[in-house]
C-alpha positions, 0 to 999 in steps of 0.5 A: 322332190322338193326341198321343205326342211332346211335350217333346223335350230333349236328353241328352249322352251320353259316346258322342254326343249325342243327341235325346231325346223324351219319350213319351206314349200316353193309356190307359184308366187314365191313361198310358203314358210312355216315352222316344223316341231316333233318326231319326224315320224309323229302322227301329222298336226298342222297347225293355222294362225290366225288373222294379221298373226303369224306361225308364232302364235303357236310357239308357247301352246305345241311344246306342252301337247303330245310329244308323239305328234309333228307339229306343222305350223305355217306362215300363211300367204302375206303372214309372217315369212311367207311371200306376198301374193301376186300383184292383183290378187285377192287375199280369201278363205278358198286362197288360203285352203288352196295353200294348205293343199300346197303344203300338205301335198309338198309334206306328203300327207294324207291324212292329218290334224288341224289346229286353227286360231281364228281365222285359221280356224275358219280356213281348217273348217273350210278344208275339212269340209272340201277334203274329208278324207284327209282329215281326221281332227279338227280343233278350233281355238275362238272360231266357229270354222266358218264365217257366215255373211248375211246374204243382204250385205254380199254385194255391199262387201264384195263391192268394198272389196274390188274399190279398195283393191282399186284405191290400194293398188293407186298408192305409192310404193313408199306409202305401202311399208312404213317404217317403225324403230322395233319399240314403236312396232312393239307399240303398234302391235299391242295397240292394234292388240289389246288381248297380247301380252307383251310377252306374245308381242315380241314372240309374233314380232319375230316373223313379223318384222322384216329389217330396212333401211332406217328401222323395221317394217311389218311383213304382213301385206296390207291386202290382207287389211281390204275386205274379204270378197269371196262369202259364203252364207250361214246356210252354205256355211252348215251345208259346209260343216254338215260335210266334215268327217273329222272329229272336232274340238271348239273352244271359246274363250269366254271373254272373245264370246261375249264380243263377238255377239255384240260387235266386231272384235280381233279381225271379225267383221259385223256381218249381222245385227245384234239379234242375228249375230246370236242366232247365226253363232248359235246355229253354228255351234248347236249344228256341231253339238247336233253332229257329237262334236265338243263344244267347251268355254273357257275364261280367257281372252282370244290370244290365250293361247298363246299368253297363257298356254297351259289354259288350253293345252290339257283339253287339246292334248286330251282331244288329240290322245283321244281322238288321234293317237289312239287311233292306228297310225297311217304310215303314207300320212308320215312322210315329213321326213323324207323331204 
């Protein structure tokens, strides 16, 4: 059995506080870390950061959503306190979809939520898609749970991909980590983040940072940084989605929509002209209309979440009472505990 739970500390929070654990699933390259909120018979929630991010920028939207839930939010692979992946090795949305297995098998869950952000929305739309059994709700914070690439640029990306691997794999260790004092990190973060507060900084700072010699460094892998060369098209995207059970919540944030329909924006990359960018998100979103799930915009922008929490948190918790807790419990889903 392995050993998940261990350093259980306590947050205060300004909406309650709370018990929180620390997270530790062994895999075959090091571990996948986490942080673990709630009863440890709650109905299962977990809970996927998205791009450059880590399991932090959860940490002000769970303590105002349904106490009778056990939040699992991860670090995922080359995020926050997770280890990097192996020498070598690609950083893609099958790759992360085969870490939420890992965990959710460690957990011994088989049925459970997922709560995305962004890229962690789109890694929640994919392991809904491939394991609908086990899955019974899906929300997705500014994502469509899925990106589609037009299928011209497929081998131009997938070619990037393999040279910077090529061209990163050349630089010298030293080059790989630079080191920062905490306030130029701070500084480095919000400007690669205009959408954070500085409050929401500091909180991501917390997995994001690791102590060395002469300063700080990032914890991230900066593979995470080379273009992604596993793609999938709009059309196998809605073959995908056509394949999720659960029910699902989207929420936009007004502001991040409009950017999106123009130009790259908070670790999205421009895959289609302008013209076609609208169609394939509109394809995408009316395909989940089609299908009765709720599709909602709210004002914000796309770290709302975690900046400001209660902007989000009345429609997710809604979501989850509606959609989960009224729902029988399964008992084999709620084994967190006994690890």
């Amino acid at each position: 059995m392995l050993q998940a739970l261990k350093s259980v500390r306590h947050l205060q929070s300004s909406a309650m506080k709370q018990a929180v654990s620390e997270l530790c699933v062994p895999v075959p390259w090091g571990e996948l870390r986490g942080k673990v909120w709630g009863p440890d018979y709650g109905r299962p929630v977990l809970c996927l950061h998205g791009w450059a991010d880590n399991c932090g920028t959860f940490n002000t939207l769970i303590p105002l959503l349904p106490k009778e839930c056990r939040y699992v939010a991860m670090d995922l692979a080359g995020h926050g306190q997770s280890s990097h992946r192996s020498p070598g090795d690609f950083y893609s949305f099958p790759a992360y979809v085969m870490d939420v297995r890992r965990v959710v098998d460690a957990l011994q869950w088989s049925k459970f939520s997922i709560i995305g952000h962004s890229m962690g929305g789109n890694v929640a739309g994919m392991f809904g898609a491939l394991y609908p059994e086990m899955v019974d709700a899906v929300v997705l914070l500014d994502s469509y749970g899925f990106f589609p690439t037009d299928k011209k640029e497929m081998m131009k990306v997938m070619r990037q991909g393999m040279d910077q691997m090529v061209q990163f794999e050349k630089m010298p260790e030293d080059k790989k980590r630079r080191v920062y004092t905490y306030e130029n990190a701070v500084e480095r973060l919000m400007a690669a983040n205009p959408t954070l507060s500085e409050r929401s900084v500091h909180i991501l700072l917390e997995r994001g940072l690791v102590q060395v010699e002469g300063g700080v460094a990032f914890t991230r892998d900066l593979r995470i940084n080379l273009k992604n060369i596993t793609r999938i098209s709009l059309e196998q995207s809605l073959e995908l989605q056509s394949g999720i059970q659960a029910s699902v919540l989207v929420i936009l944030l007004f502001l991040f929509f409009l950017l999106c329909l123009s130009r790259a924006e908070d670790g999205f990359e421009k895959m289609f002209s302008e013209p076609e960018q609208k169609k394939v998100t509109s394809a995408v979103l009316q395909a989940y209309r089609d299908r009765n799930h709720a599709v909602v915009t709210v004002p914000g922008d796309h770290h709302v979440h975690l900046n400001d929490p209660k902007a989000v948190a009345p429609i997710v918790s809604d979501f989850l009472q509606t959609k989960v807790l009224t729902q029988p419990a399964r008992q084999t889903a709620e084994r967190t505990s006994k690890l």
